[in-house]
N, C-alpha and C positions, 0 to 999 in steps of 0.2 A: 336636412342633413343627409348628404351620401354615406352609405354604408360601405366600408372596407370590403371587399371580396378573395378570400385567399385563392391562387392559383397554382397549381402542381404540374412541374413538367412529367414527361413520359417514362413513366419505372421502369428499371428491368424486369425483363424477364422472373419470373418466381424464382425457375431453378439458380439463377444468376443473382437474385437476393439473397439466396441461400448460402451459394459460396461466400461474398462476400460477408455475411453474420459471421459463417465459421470463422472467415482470415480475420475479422475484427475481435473475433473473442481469443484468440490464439492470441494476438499482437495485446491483449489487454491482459493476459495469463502474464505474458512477458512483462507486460509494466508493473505488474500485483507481486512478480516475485523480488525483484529488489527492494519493494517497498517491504514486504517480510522483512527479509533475509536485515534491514537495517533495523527493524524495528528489535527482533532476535538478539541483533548485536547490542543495540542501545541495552535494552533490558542487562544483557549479561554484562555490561560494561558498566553498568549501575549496582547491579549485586557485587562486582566485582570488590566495587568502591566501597558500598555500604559492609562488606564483610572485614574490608581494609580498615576502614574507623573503628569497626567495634574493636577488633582486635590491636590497633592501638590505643584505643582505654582502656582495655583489658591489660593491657602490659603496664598500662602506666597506673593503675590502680595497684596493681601488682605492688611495684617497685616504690609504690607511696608509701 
């Protein structure tokens, strides 16, 4: 049985790895923040609700 042999073209340059890690992890910041910024919302858009229920069986226990 032949053995698979991996093969790798020619890397940049180190410093030129480098830049590119930084612009990748910059463009990854950017993709990390709207996933927050929705998550943030969900949550408060769930408290929002769960504070809404209580508060009407709260009234309607009231009025019972």
């Amino acid at each position: 049985m032949k053995q698979a042999t991996r093969q790798y073209g020619p890397l940049q340059p180190l410093a030129e790895q480098h830049c590119i890690t930084t612009k990748l992890d910059a463009l990854m910041a950017l993709c990390d923040q709207p996933e927050a910024n929705f998550t943030a919302i969900t949550r408060s858009k769930l408290l929002d609700s769960a504070l809404h229920e209580a508060m009407e069986l709260a009234v309607k226990a009231v009025n019972a």
